[in-house]
C-alpha positions as CSV (number, residue, x, y, z in Angstrom):
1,X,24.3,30.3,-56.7
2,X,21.2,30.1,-55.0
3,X,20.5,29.4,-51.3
4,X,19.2,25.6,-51.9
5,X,22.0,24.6,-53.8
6,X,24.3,25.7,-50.7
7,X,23.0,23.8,-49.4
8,X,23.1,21.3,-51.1
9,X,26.6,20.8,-52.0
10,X,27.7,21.6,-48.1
11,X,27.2,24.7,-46.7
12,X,29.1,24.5,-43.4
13,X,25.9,24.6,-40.6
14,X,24.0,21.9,-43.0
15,X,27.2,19.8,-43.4
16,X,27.9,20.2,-39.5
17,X,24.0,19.1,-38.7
18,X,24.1,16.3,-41.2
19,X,27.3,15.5,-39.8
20,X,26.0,15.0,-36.3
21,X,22.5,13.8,-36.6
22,X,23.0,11.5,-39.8
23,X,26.4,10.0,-39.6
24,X,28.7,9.9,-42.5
25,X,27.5,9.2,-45.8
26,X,29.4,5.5,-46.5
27,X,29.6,2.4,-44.1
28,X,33.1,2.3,-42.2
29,X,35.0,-0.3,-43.1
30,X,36.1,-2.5,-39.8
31,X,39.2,-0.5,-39.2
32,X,37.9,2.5,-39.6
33,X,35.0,1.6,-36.9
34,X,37.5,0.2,-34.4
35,X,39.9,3.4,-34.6
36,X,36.8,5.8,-33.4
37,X,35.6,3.1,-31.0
38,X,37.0,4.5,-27.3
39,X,37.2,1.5,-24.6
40,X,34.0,3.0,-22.9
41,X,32.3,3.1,-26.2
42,X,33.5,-0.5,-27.3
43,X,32.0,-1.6,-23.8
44,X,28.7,0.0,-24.1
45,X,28.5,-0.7,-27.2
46,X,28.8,-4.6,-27.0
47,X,26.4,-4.4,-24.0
48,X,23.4,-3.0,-25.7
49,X,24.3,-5.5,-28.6
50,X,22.3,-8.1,-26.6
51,X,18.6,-8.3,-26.5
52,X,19.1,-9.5,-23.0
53,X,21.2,-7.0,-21.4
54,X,19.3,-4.4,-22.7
55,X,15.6,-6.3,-21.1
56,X,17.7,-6.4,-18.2
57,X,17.9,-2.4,-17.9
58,X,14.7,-1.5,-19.1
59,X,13.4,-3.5,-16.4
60,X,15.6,-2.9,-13.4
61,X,15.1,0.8,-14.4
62,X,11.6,0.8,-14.5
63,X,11.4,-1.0,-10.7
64,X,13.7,1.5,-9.4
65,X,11.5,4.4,-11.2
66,X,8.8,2.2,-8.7
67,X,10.2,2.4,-5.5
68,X,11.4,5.6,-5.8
69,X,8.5,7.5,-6.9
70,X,5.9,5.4,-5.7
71,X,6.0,6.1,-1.9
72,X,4.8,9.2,-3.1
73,X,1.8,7.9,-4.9
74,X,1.1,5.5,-2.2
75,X,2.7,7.1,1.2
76,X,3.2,4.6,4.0
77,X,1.5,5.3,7.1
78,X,3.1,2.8,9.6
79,X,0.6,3.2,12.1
80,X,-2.2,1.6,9.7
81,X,-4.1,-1.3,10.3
82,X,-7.6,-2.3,10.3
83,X,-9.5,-5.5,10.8
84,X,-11.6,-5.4,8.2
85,X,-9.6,-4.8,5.5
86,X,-7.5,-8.2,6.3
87,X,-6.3,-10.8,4.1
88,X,-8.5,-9.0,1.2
89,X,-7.8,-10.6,-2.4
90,X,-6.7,-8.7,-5.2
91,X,-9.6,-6.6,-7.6
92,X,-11.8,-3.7,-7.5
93,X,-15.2,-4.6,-6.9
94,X,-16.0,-3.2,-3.5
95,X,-18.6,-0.4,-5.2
96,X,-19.2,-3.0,-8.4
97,X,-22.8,-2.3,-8.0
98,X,-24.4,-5.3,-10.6
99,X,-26.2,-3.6,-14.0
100,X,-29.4,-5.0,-13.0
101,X,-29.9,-2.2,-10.2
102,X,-29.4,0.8,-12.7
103,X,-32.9,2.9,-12.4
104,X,-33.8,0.6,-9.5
105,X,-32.3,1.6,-6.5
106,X,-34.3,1.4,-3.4
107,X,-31.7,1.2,-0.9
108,X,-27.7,0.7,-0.4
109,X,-26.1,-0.7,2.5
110,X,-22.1,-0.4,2.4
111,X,-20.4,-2.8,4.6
112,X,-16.9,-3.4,5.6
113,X,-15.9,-4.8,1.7
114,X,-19.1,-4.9,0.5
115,X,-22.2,-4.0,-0.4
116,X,-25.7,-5.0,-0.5
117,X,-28.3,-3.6,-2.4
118,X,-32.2,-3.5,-3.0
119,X,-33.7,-3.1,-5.7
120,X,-37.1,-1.4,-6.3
121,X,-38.8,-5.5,-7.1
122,X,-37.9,-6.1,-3.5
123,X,-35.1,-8.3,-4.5
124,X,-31.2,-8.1,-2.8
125,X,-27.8,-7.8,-4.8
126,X,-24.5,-8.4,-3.4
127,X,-21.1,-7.1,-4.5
128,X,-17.3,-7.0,-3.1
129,X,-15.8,-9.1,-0.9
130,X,-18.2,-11.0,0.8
131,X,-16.1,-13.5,3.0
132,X,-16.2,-13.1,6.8
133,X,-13.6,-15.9,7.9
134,X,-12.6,-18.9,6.1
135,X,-16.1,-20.7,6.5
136,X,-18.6,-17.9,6.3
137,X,-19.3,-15.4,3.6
138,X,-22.1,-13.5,3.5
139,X,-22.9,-14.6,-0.2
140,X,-24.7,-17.5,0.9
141,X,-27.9,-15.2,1.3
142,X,-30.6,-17.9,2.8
143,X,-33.1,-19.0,0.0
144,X,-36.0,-17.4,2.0
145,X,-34.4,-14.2,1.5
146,X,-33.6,-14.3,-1.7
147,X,-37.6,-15.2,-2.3
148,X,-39.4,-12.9,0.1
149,X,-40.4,-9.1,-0.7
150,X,-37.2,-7.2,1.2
151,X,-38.0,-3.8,2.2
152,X,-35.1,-3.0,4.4
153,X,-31.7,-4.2,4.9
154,X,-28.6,-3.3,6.8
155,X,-25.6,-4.6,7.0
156,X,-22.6,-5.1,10.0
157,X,-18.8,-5.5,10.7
158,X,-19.6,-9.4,10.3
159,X,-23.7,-10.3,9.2
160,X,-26.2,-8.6,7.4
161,X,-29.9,-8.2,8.8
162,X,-33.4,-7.5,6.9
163,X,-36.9,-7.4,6.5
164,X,-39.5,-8.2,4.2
165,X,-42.8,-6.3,3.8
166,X,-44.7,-8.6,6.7
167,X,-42.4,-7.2,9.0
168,X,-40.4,-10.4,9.4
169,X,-36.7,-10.1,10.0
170,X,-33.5,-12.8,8.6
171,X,-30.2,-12.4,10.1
172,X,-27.1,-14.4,7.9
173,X,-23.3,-14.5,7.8
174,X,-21.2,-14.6,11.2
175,X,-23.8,-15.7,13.9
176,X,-22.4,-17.2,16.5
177,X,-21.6,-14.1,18.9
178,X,-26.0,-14.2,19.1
179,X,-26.1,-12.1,16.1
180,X,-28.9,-13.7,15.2
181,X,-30.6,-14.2,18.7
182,X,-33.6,-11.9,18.9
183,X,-35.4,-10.3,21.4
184,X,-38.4,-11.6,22.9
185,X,-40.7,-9.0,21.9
186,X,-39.7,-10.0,18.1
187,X,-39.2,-13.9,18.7
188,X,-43.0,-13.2,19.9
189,X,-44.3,-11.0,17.1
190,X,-42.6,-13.8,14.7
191,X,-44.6,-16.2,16.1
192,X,-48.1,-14.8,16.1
193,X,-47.4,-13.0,12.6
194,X,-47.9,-10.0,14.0
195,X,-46.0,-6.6,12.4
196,X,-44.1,-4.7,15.0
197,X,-43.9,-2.0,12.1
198,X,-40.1,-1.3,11.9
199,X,-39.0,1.7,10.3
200,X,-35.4,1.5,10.3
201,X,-32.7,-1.4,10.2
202,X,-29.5,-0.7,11.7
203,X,-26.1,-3.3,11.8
204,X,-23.2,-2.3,14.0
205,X,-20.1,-4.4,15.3
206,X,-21.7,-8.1,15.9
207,X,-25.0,-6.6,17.0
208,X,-28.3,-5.2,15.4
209,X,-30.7,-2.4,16.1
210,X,-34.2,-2.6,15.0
211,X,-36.3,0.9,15.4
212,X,-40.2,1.0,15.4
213,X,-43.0,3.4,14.6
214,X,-43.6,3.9,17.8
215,X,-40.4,4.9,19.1
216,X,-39.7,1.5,20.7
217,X,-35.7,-0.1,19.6
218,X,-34.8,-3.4,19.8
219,X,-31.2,-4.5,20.2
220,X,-29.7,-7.8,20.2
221,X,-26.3,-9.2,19.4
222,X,-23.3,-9.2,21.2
223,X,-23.5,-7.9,24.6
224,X,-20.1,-9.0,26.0
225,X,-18.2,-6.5,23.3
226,X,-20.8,-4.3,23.2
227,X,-22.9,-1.6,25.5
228,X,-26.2,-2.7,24.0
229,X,-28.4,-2.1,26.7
230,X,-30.8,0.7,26.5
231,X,-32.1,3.0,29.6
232,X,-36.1,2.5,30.0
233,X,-36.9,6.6,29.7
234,X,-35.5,6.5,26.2
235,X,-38.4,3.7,25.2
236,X,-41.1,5.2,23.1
237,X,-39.1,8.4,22.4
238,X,-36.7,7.8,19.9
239,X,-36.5,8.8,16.7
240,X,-33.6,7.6,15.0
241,X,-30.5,5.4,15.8
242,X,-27.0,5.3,14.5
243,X,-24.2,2.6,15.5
244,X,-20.5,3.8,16.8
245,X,-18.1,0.8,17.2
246,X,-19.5,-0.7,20.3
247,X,-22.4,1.4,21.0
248,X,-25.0,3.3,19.7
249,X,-26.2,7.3,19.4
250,X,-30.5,7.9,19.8
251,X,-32.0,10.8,18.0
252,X,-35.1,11.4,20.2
253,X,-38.7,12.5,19.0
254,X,-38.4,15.9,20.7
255,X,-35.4,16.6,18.8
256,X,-32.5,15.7,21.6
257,X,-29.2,13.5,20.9
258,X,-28.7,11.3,23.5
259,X,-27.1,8.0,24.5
260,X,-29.0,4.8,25.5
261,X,-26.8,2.9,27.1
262,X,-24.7,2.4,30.4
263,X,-20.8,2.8,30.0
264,X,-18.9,5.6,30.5
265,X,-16.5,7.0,27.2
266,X,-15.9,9.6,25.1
267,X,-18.6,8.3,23.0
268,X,-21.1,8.4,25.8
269,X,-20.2,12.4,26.9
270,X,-23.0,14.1,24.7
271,X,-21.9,17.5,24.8
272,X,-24.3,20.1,26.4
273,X,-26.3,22.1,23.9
274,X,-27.9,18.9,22.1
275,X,-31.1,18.6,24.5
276,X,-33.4,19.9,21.7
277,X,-32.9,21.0,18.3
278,X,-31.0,18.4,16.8
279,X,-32.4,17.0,13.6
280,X,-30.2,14.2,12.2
281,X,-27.2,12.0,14.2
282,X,-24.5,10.2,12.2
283,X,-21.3,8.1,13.6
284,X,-18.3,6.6,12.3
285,X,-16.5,4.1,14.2
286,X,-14.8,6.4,16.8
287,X,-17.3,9.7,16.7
288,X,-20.8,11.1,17.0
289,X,-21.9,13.7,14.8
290,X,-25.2,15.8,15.7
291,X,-26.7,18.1,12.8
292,X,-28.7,21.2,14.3
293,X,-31.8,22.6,13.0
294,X,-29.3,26.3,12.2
295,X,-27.4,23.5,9.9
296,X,-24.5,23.9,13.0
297,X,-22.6,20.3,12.9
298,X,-21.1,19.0,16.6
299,X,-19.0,16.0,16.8
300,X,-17.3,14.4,19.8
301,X,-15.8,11.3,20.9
302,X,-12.3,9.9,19.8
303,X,-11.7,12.6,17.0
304,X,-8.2,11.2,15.3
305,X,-9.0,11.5,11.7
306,X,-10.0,15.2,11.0
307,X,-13.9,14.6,11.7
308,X,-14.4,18.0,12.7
309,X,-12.9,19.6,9.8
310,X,-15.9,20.8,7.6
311,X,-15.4,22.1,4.6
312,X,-16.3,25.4,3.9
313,X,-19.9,25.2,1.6
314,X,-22.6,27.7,1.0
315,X,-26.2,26.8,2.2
316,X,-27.1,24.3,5.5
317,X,-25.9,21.5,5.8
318,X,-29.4,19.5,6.2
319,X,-28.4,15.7,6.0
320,X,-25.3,13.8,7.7
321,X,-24.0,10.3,7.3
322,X,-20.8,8.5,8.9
323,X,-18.9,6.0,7.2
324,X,-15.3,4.5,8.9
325,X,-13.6,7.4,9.6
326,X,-15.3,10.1,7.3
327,X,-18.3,11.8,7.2
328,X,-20.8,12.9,4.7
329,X,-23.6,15.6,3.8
330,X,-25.8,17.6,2.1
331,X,-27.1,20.9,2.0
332,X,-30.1,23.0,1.3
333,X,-28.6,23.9,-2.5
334,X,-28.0,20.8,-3.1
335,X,-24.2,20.4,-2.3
336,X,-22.2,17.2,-1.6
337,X,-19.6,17.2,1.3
338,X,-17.3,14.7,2.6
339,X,-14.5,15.4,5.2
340,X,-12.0,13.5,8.0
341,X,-9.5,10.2,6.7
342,X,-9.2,10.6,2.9
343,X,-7.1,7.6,2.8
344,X,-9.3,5.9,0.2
345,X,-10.7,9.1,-1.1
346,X,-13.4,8.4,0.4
347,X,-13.8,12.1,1.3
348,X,-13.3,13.5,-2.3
349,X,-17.2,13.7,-3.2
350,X,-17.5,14.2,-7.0
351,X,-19.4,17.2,-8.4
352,X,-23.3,17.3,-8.5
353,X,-25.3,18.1,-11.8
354,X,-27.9,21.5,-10.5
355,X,-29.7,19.6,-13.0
356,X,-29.9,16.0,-11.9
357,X,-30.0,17.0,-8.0
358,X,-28.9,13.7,-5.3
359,X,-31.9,12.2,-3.8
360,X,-29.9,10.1,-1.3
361,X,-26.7,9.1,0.1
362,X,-25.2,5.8,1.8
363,X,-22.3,5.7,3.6
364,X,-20.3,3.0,4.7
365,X,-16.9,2.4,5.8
366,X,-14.3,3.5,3.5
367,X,-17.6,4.2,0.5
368,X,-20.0,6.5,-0.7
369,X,-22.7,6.1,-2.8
370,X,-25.1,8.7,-4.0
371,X,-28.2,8.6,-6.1
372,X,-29.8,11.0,-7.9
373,X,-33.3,12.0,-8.9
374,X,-33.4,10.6,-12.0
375,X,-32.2,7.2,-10.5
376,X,-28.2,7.7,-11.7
377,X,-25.4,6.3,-9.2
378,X,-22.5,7.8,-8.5
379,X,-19.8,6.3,-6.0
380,X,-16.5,7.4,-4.5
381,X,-14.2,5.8,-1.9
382,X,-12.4,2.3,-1.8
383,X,-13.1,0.3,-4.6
384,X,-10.2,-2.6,-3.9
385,X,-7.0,-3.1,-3.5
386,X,-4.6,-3.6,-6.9
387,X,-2.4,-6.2,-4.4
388,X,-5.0,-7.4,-2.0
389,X,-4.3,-6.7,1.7
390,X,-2.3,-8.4,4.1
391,X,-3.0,-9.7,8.1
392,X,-3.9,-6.3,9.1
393,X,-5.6,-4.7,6.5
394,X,-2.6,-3.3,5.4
395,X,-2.6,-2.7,1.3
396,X,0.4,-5.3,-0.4
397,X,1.2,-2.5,-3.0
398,X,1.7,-0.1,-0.7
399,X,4.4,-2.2,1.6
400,X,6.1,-3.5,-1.9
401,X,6.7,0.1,-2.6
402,X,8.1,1.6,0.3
403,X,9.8,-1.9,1.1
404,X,11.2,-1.8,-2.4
405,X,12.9,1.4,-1.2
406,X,14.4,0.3,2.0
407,X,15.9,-2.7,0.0
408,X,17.4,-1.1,-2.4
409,X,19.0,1.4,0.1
410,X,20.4,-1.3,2.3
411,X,22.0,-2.8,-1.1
412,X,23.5,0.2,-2.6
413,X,24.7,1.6,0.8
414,X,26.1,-1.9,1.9
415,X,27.9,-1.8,-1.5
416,X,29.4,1.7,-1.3
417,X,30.7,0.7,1.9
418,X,32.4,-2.5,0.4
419,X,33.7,-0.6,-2.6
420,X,35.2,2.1,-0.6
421,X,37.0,-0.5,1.7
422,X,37.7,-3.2,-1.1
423,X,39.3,-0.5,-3.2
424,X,41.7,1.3,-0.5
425,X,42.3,-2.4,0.8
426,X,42.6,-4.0,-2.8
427,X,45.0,-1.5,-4.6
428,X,47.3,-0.3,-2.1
429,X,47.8,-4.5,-1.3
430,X,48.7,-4.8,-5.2
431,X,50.6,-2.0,-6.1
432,X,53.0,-2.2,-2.8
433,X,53.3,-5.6,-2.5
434,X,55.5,-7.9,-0.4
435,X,54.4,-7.1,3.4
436,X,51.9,-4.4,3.3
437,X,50.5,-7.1,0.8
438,X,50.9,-10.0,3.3
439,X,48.9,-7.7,6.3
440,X,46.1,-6.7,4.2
441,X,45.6,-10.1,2.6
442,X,45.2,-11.9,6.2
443,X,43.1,-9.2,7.8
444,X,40.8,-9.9,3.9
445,X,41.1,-13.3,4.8
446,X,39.9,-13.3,8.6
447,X,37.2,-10.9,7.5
448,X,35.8,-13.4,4.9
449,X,36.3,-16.3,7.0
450,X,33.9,-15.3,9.6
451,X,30.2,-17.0,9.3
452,X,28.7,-14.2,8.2
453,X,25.0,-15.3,9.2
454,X,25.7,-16.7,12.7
455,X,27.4,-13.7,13.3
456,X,24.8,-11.2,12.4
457,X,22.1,-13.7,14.5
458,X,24.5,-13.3,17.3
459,X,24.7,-9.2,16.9
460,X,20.9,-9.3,17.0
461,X,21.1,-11.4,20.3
462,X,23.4,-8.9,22.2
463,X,22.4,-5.3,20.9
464,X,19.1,-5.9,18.7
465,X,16.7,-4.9,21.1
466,X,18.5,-1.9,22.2
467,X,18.6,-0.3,18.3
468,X,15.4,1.1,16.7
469,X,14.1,0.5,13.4
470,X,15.9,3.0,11.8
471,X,19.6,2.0,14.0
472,X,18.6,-1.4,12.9
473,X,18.5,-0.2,9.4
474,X,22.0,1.1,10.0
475,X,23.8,-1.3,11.3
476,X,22.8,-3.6,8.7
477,X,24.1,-1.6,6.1
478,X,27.1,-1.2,7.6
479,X,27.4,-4.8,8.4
480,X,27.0,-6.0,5.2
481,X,29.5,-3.2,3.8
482,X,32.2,-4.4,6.6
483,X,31.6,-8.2,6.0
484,X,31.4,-8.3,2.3
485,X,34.8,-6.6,1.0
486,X,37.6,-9.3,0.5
487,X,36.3,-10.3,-2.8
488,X,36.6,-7.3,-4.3
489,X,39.5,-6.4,-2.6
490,X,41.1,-9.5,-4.1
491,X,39.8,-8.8,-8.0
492,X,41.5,-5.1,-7.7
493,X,44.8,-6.4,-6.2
494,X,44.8,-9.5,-9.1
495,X,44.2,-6.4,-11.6
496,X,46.6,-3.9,-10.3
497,X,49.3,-6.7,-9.8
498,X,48.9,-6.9,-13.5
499,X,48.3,-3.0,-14.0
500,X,52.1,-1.5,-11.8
501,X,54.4,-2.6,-14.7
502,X,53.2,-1.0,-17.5
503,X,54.7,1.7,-19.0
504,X,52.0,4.9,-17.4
505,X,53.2,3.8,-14.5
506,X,56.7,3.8,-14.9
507,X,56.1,7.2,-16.4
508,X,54.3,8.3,-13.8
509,X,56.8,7.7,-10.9
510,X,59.6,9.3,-13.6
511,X,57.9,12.2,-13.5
512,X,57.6,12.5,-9.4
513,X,53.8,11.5,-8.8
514,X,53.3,10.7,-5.3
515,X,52.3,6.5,-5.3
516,X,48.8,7.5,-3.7
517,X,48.0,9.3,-7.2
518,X,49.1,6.7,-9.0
519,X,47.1,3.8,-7.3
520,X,44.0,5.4,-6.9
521,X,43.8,8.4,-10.5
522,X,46.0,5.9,-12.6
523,X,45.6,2.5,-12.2
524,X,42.3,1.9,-10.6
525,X,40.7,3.8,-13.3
526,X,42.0,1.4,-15.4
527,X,40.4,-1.3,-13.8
528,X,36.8,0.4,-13.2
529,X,35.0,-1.5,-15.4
530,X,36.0,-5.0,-13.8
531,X,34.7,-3.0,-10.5
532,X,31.4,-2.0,-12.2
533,X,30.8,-5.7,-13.0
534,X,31.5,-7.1,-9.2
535,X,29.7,-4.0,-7.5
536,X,26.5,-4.8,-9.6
537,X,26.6,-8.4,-8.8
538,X,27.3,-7.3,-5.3
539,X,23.8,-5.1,-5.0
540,X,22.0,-8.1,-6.1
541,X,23.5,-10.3,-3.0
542,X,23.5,-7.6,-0.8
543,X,20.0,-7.3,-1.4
544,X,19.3,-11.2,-1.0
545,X,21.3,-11.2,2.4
546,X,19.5,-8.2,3.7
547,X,16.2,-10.1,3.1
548,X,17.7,-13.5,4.6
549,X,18.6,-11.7,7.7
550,X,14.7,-10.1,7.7
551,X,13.9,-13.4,7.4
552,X,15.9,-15.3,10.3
553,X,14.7,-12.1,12.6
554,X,17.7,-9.5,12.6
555,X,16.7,-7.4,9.7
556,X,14.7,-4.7,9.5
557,X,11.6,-5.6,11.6
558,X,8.2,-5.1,10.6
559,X,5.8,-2.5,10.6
560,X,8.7,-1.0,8.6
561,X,8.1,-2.8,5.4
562,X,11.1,-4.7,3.2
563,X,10.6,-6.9,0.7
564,X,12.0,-9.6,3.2
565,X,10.0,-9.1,5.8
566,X,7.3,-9.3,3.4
567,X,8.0,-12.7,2.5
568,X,8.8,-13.4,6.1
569,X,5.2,-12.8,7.4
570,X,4.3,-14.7,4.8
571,X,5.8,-17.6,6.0
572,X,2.7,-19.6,6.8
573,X,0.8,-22.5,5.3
574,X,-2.6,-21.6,5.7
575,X,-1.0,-17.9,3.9
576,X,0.8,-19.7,1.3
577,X,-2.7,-21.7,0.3
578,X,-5.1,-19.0,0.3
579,X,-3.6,-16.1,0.5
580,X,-1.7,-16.1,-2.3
581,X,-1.1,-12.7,-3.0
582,X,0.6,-11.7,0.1
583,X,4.3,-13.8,-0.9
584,X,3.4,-14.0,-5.0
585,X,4.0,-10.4,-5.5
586,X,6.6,-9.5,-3.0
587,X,8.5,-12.5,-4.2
588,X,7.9,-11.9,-8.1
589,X,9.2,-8.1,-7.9
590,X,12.0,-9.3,-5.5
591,X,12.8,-12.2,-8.2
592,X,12.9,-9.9,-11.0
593,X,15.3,-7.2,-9.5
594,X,17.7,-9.5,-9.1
595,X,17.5,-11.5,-11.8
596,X,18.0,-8.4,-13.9
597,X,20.8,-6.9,-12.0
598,X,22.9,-10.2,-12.1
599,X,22.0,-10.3,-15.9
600,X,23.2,-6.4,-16.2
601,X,26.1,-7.8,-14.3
602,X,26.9,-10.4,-16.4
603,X,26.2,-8.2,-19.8
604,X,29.0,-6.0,-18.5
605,X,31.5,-9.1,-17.7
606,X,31.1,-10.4,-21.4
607,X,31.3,-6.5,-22.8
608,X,34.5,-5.9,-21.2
609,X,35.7,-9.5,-21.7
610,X,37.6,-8.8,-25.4
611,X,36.9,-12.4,-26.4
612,X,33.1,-11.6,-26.2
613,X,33.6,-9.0,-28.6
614,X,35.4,-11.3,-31.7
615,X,33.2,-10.7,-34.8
């Protein structure tokens, strides 16, 4: 007999696989079915029958997939916020540079979550978030703009500023901190048509900077926030000017990095060495870069964000730029750096083609943008927010993810706690009986009859200030464990009552097993699956009372996100109306956990229940 037919007719491996992976070869009959069927089968079984119940898991599984291995996609870093980033809508257009600029880039000027651009026609484009408050937005580009022959433009915290090719500056969006108040000397120039010959546009934190042939700067704006005033020796002598937060950095014609103004900060301390051979100045928000003519870097000032650490490169570095809190260069061989806060990426410069070398770079707060020779853009940095942001800049994905966690913690702990306690409680109240059953049913029923709300406000009076956030986290958890017992501690004495006079039992004692073995290895095993169905429900409420409590002020307190304290700062009507995005998602994620739990819940009720399982 050959091999094939062996197999064939049942040789015992092949018979065994088919056995295992194909089933039997014949339908069983009903009886047949129901004799293999064990009760934990039966139950899954008649769960996974319903469409629902199954959603239910899929789903719920997936979120909790979310929240546990999203915080490490999108870490939370509590000590983030940022004013410019607030109440940002959901999309990813802060680098969507419009089609018609391709091949006719003359200039990019990144903004806060924006971007304007000018095209070699002399014509501006606009692109990202371009609202400054509820009224403004620097969309609204006046009409003389849009019509004139730009040949600069920069752009602020708040307004944009620019010039066409007379010489003749516009100043629109957020104006009424003098943003638009101008000098004299151009006020005057203006007026008699005469071209002061600017060479360089620069926008800082509500004030402007405009820089002349002649070495001569102009500054206007706001001088109560800002050190805009400029020392008379630097006049006629400068060179190039860069914009920190609230004050400015002067490249001088002699090749010296000094500060113009009058105040006294880390930003103002120019480091000794940079009298004379310095050849380009950058600044981010809360530093000072100066590039030497040996390609040496030096930066000062508040450095928080790694702005000193330079990546190693071959070559001089013989350009520098500053965006928020990053900085960017390029060197004599043509490489592309970026270093400091990568929180956007925004110091993760992509690769450059030796072939296509990069003409020029703009950088802005959290983007880059570089263009090459042959007039192709690349960009890198922070496009948008998936979520939007919320009142401080802070990204709504970010928070749902690491609040998801923190919910779903408090919930599972809370109902451990409540199992453990509604279990001991629970059985040894229904398999002893008379008074042992009489003691632990009135301690279960002055436990449930305390106003569980009132009574968590009141904890939060008396020792809420004197926890942190983590204590906090705690004590809710155990709180909610303590409080939320009695119910299940009634179900397992109703089942065991039912369970102590069957014959296990009585065969169990017969044979000398001590009554603690027989409560909790005997009968409440028998009862699991009713426990199952009440702890599941339980995580669902424990998780709505975590977020009520968040909500009325003793939960967890913000910047530690939940998903109730989400919805709390949300609790607004000017938020509810237009910014939608802060309570939507929080409160469809948070809607759709529980939803499915309680339906997984109730899957397992009817699945147990033997009169759900009639055919």
């Amino acid at each position: 007999m050959s091999d094939n037919s062996k197999l064939r007719r049942g040789f015992p491996p092949y018979a065994w696989l088919k056995r295992l992976f194909w089933g039997p070869q014949r339908e069983l009959t009903f009886m047949e079915e129901e004799a293999l069927q064990s009760p934990m089968r039966t139950v899954i079984r008649n769960f996974f029958s319903k469409r629902l119940s199954r959603l239910a898991v899929i789903i719920f599984v997936l979120i909790f997939l979310f929240v546990v291995i999203g915080p490490m996609i999108w870490p939370l870093d509590l000590s983030f916020q940022d004013n410019t980033q607030q109440n940002i809508g959901p999309g990813f257009n802060m680098m969507a540079v419009p089609r018609e600029m391709n091949g006719k880039i003359e200039k990019i000027a990144p903004g806060t979550t924006f971007g304007f651009g000018l095209d070699t026609d002399g014509k501006i484009h606009s692109w990202g978030s371009l609202a400054v408050t509820k009224a403004v937005t620097l969309a609204d580009v006046p009409q003389e703009v849009r019509d004139a022959r730009i040949v600069d433009i920069a752009v602020g915290y708040d307004h944009a500023v620019a010039m066409d090719a007379q010489g003749k500056l516009y100043v629109w969006g957020n104006t009424r901190n003098n943003q638009a108040d101008f000098p004299k000397e151009i006020k005057d120039a203006a007026q008699e048509e005469e071209n002061l010959d600017i060479v360089q546009l620069e926008a800082g934190n509500q004030f402007s900077m405009a820089l002349s042939e002649d070495g001569t700067l102009y500054i206007w704006g706001n001088g109560n926030l800002n050190d805009i005033k400029l020392k008379k020796q630097f006049q006629g002598n400068i060179a190039k000017v860069t914009a920190n937060i609230n004050n400015y950095l002067l490249l001088t014609k002699d090749g010296a990095a000094a500060y113009g103004g009058f105040q006294t900060s880390a930003y103002s301390a120019v480091p000794a060495g940079l009298e004379r051979g310095v050849v380009d100045i950058a600044s981010t928000a809360m530093t000072n870069a100066a590039l030497k003519e040996d390609g040496s870097v030096v930066i000062w000032g508040n450095v928080t964000k790694g702005e000193r650490d330079i990546p190693a490169h071959e070559g001089k570095i013989t350009r520098i730029f500053g965006g928020r809190y990053h900085y960017t260069a390029l060197t004599d061989t043509g490489e592309l750096l970026s270093w400091g806060d990568n929180t956007f990426k925004q110091s993760v410069p992509p690769k450059v083609d030796p072939n296509d070398p990069i003409r020029d770079v703009y950088t802005g707060f959290y983007q880059n943008y570089a263009v090459t020779q042959s007039g192709r853009m690349t960009s890198w940095g922070l496009r948008g927010y998936l979520l939007g942001t919320d009142h401080l800049g802070r990204d709504v994905l970010t928070r749902i993810v690491n609040g998801g966690q923190i919910t779903m913690t408090v919930g599972a702990v809370s109902v451990i706690i409540s199992l453990i306690i509604g279990i001991i409680i629970g059985g040894l109240a229904g398999y002893f009986g008379g008074k042992v059953d009489l003691l632990l049913m009135r301690i279960a029923e002055v436990v449930g009859g305390l106003p569980f709300l009132p009574f968590a406000l009141i904890l939060s009076a008396v020792i809420g200030t004197r926890l942190s956030v983590e204590q906090r986290m705690y004590l809710i958890m155990v709180v909610l464990g303590v409080l939320s017992w009695p119910g299940l501690a009634y179900l397992i004495r109703a089942q065991i009552f039912a369970q102590r006079e069957m014959e296990f039992v009585t065969a169990a004692k017969a044979m000398g097993v001590r009554e603690r073995s027989i409560v909790f290895k005997h009968i409440i095993p028998n009862v699991i699956s009713t426990i199952l169905v009440s702890a599941t429900l339980s995580f669902a409420t424990s998780m709505l009372t975590e977020s009520t409590l968040s909500y009325l002020g003793f939960g967890i307190s913000p910047p530690t996100p939940t998903w109730g304290n989400m919805l709390t700062g949300s609790n607004d009507s000017i938020v509810i109306q237009q910014y939608w995005w802060r309570w939507v998602f929080p409160a469809l994620i948070f809607s759709i956990c529980t939803i499915c739990i309680n339906l997984i819940g109730d899957g397992l009720r009817d699945a147990i229940d033997p009169k759900s399982s009639e055919r």
